[in-house]
KOLTI-351510 format. One line per 3 residues: number of its first residue (from 1); for each residue x, y, z of C-alpha. Coordinates in pm, whole numbers, plus 50000, padded with zeros to 5 digits. Layout:
<sites>
NUM> X,Y,Z ~ ...
</sites>
This chain:
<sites>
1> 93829,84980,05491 ~ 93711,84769,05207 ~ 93482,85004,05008
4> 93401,84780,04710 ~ 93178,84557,04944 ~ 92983,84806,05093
7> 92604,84944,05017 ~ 92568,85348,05145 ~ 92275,85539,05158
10> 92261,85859,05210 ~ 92015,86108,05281 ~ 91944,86425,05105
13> 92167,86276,04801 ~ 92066,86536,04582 ~ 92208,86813,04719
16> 92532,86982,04649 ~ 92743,86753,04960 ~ 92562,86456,04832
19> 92615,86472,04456 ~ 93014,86584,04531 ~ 93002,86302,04771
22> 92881,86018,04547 ~ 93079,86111,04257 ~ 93407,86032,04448
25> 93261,85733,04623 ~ 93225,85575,04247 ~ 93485,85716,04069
28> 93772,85652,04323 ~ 93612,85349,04614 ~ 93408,85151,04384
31> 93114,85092,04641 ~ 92901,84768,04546 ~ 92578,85018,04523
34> 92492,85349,04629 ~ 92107,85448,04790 ~ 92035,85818,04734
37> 91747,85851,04965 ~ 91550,86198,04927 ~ 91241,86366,04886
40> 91224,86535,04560 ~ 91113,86354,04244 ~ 91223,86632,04013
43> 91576,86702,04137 ~ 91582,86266,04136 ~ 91520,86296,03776
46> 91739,86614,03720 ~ 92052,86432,03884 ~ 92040,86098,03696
49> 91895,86262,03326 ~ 92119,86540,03296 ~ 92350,86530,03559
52> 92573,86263,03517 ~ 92477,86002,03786 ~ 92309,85768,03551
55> 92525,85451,03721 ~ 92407,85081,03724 ~ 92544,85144,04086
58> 92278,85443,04217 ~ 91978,85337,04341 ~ 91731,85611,04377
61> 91511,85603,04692 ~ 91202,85889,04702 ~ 91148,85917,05089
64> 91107,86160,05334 ~ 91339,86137,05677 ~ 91063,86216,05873
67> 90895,85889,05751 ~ 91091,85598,05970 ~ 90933,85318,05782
70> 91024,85451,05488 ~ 91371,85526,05621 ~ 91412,85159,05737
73> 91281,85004,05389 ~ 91557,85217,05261 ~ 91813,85087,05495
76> 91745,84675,05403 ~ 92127,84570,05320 ~ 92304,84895,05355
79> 92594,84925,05595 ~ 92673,85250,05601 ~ 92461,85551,05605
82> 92596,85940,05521 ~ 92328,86164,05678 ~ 92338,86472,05485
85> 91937,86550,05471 ~ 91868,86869,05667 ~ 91659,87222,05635
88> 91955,87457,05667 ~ 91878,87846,05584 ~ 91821,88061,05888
91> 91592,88226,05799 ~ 91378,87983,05664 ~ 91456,87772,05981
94> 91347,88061,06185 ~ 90986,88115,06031 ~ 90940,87760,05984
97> 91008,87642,06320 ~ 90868,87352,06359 ~ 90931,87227,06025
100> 91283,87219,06109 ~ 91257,87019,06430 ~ 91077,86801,06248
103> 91349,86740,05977 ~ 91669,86798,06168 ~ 91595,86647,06502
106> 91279,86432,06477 ~ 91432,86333,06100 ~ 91775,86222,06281
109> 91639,86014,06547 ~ 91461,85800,06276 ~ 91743,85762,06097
112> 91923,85585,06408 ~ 91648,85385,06493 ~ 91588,85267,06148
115> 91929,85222,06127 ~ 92000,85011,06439 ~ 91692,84787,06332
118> 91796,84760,06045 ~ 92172,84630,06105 ~ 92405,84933,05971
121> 92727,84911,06036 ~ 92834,85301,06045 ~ 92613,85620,06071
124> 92801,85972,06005 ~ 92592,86271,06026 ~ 92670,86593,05945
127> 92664,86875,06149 ~ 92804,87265,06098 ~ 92975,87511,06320
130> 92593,87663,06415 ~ 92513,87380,06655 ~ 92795,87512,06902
133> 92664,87755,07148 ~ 92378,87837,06905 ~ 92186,88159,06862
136> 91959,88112,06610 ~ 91701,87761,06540 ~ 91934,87583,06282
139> 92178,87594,06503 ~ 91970,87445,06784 ~ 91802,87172,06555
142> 92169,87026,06463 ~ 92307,87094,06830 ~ 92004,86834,06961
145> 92070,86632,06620 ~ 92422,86592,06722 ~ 92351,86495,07100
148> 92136,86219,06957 ~ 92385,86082,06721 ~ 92660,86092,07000
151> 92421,85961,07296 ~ 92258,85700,07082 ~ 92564,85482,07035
154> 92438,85376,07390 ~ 92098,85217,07241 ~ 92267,85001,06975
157> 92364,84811,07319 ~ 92506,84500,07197 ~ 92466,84563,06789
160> 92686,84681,06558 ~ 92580,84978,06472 ~ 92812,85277,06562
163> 92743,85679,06509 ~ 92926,85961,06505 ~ 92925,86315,06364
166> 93145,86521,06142 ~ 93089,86939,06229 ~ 93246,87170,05991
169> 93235,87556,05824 ~ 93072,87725,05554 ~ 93087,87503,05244
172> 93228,87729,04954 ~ 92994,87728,04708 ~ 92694,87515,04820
175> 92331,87604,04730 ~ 92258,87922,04941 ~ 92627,87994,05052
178> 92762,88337,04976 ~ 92934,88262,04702 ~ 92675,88268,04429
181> 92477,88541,04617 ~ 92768,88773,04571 ~ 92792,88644,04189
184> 92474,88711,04076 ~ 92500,89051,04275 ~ 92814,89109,04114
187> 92722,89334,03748 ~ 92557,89593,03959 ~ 92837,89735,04052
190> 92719,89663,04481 ~ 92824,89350,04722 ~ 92605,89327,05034
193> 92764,89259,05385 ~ 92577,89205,05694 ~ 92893,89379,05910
196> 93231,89450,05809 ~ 93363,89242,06086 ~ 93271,88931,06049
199> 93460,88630,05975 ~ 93383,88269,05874 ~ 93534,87891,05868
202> 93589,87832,05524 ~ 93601,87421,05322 ~ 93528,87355,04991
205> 93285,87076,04910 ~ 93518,86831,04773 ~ 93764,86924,05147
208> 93413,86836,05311 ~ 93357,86480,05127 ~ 93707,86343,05149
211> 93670,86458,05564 ~ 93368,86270,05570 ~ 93503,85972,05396
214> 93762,85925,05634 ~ 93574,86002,05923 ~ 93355,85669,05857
217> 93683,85492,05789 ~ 93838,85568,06186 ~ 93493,85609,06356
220> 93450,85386,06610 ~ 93156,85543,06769 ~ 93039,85924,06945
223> 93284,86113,06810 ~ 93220,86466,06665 ~ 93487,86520,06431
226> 93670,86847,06329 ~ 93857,86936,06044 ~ 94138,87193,06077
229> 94029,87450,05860 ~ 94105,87824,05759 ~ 93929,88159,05834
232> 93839,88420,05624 ~ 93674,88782,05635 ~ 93378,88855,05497
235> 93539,89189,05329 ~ 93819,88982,05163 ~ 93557,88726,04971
238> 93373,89075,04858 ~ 93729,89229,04758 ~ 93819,88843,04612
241> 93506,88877,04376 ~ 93439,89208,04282 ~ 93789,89435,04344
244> 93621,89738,04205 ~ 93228,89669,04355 ~ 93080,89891,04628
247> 93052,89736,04981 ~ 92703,89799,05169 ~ 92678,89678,05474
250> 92329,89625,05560 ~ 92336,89526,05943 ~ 92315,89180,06088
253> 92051,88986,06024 ~ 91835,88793,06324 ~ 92038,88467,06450
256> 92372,88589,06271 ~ 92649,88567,06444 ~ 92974,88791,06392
259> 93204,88472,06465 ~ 93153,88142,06445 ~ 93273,87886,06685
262> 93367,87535,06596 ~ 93503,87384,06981 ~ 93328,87534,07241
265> 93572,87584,07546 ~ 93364,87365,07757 ~ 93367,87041,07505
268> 93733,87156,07448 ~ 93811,86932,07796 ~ 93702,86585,07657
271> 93864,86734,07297 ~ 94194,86569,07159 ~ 94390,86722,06881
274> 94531,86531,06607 ~ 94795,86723,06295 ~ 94487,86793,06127
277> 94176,86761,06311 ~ 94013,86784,06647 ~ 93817,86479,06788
280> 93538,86534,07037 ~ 93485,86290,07266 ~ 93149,86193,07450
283> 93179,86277,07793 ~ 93100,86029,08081 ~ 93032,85761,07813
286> 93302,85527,07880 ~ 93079,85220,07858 ~ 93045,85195,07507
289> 93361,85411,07392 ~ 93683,85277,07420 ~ 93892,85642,07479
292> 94149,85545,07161 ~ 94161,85863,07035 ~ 94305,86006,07382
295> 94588,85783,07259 ~ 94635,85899,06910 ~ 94619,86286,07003
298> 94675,86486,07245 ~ 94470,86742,07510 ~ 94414,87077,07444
301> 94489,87358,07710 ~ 94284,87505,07979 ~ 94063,87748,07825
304> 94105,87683,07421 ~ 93808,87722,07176 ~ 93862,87696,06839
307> 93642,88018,06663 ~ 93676,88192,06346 ~ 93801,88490,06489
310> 94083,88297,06715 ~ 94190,88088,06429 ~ 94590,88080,06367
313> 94526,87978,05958 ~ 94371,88266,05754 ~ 94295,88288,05372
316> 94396,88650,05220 ~ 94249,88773,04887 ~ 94447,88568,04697
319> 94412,88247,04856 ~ 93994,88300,04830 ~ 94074,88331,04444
322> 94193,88064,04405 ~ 93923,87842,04608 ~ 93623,88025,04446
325> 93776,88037,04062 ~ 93632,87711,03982 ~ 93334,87771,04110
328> 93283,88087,03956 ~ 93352,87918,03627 ~ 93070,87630,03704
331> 92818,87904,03793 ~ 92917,88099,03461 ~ 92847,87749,03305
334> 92510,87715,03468 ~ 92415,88068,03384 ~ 92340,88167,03775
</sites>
């Protein structure tokens, strides 16, 4: 795919995916202009004054996703649209409730139809290993986010406009990830775990943007997409970090799960797996999706689900090192 012609937007472009996101788009595919569509004025300002995305090719667009006007003003020229914009801790999910429906579900079914309307070529969403069998509201807001992405290739009818979904792990790293908790928790000696058991799919940010990226270049429409990606214990990040800390476990917090699941063994039937992805495929929606992919990969076996705890690629101690060293060094940088 011809990058250097293109105009993306993409929503919540000042957050950690985002930022990584467009600084590879520019420095490596040359786009002809890039939209970063969000909500806050200061973080606008913060990324473009001091953070080194002062480009003749960033447009920045103050707008809310839960304002489909807005959204489709945004979307005048643009052909392909990264939608990153989401409300993503917990517990702030949990006590807001409503809040979140209205930015993760409501906010992704105006980004379609603003989308279709407005002529986009490509919509890629991103989801997270929550939305599969989901326990807690997140996870619920991006499961129905995800069903609407998939099901609403159907209502681009005879337009161009295709959608699809990329559904990955725990970035390392990102705002409100472990990662800088247990840093800043670090010089007192005490790391906090929920339960010694758990385990979690692990990416780093940049793994996460160059997925995405060529995701949008092989979508053709309704797939959720599904990196192959490694597993790691909660105990060895804590050991990784702090060797000599004390471990607390503190019990498991509402809508935690011990595991996390990435292919439920139900979606695992329409599921094809490629060298180093899975590709789900909508079922019973052979009308608008051609079944290429069935072609490309092959079927997984009675019975699979792909889960943290099931997963046949772990990271040990030193293989978390060497992930979270660089980020360790930028949150030394930033004083965090």
């Amino acid at each position: 795919m011809d990058w250097q012609n293109k105009v993306v937007l993409v929503t919540g472009g000042t957050g950690s995916f985002g930022k990584k996101f467009i600084r590879i788009l520019l420095d490596e595919y040359n786009p002809s202009k890039v939209i970063v569509y969000s909500r806050d004025e200061l973080k606008q300002h913060e990324m473009r004054a001091t953070g080194g995305f002062n480009d003749p090719r960033i447009r920045y667009f103050i707008g809310d996703v839960r304002d489909k006007e807005r959204l489709t003003r945004a979307m005048y020229g643009v052909n392909i649209v990264v939608h990153s914009a989401a409300l993503k801790q917990v517990p702030a999910c949990e006590y807001n409730p409503m809040e979140a429906i209205k930015t993760n579900i409501l906010g992704s079914a105006n980004v379609i139809d603003a989308a279709i309307e407005s002529g986009v070529e490509k919509v890629l969403a991103l989801s997270t290993d929550k939305a599969v069998n989901p326990i807690n509201l997140y996870g619920a807001t991006k499961l129905a986010a995800e069903k609407l992405m998939v099901q609403s290739n159907a209502y681009a009818g005879g337009r161009k406009t295709r959608i699809a979904c990329t559904r990955y792990g725990n970035v390392v790293g990102s705002r409100g990830s472990v990662v800088p908790l247990f840093f800043s928790q670090r010089p007192t000696g005490v790391l906090t775990i929920t339960d010694d058991r758990m385990t979690r799919f692990w990416i780093s940010l940049e793994q996460g943007v160059r997925f995405v990226i060529r995701c949008i270049e092989e979508m053709q429409g309704g797939e959720v997409f599904v990196p192959k990606i490694p597993s790691m214990k909660m105990t060895d990040l804590a050991r990784a970090m702090a060797p000599e800390a004390e471990i607390k476990i503190i019990g498991i917090r509402p809508g935690e799960k011990l595991h996390e699941s990435l292919i439920s063994e139900d979606e695992a039937r329409t599921t094809v797996e490629l060298e180093d992805m899975f590709v789900v495929q909508p079922a019973g929606a052979d009308l608008w999706f051609e079944r290429a992919w069935a072609e490309k990969g092959k079927p997984l076996p009675e019975g699979f689900s792909y889960t943290s705890e099931n997963n046949s690629e772990w990271l040990d101690v030193a293989g978390i090192m060497h992930i979270i060293q660089p980020i360790e060094e930028e949150l030394a940088k930033a004083g965090k």
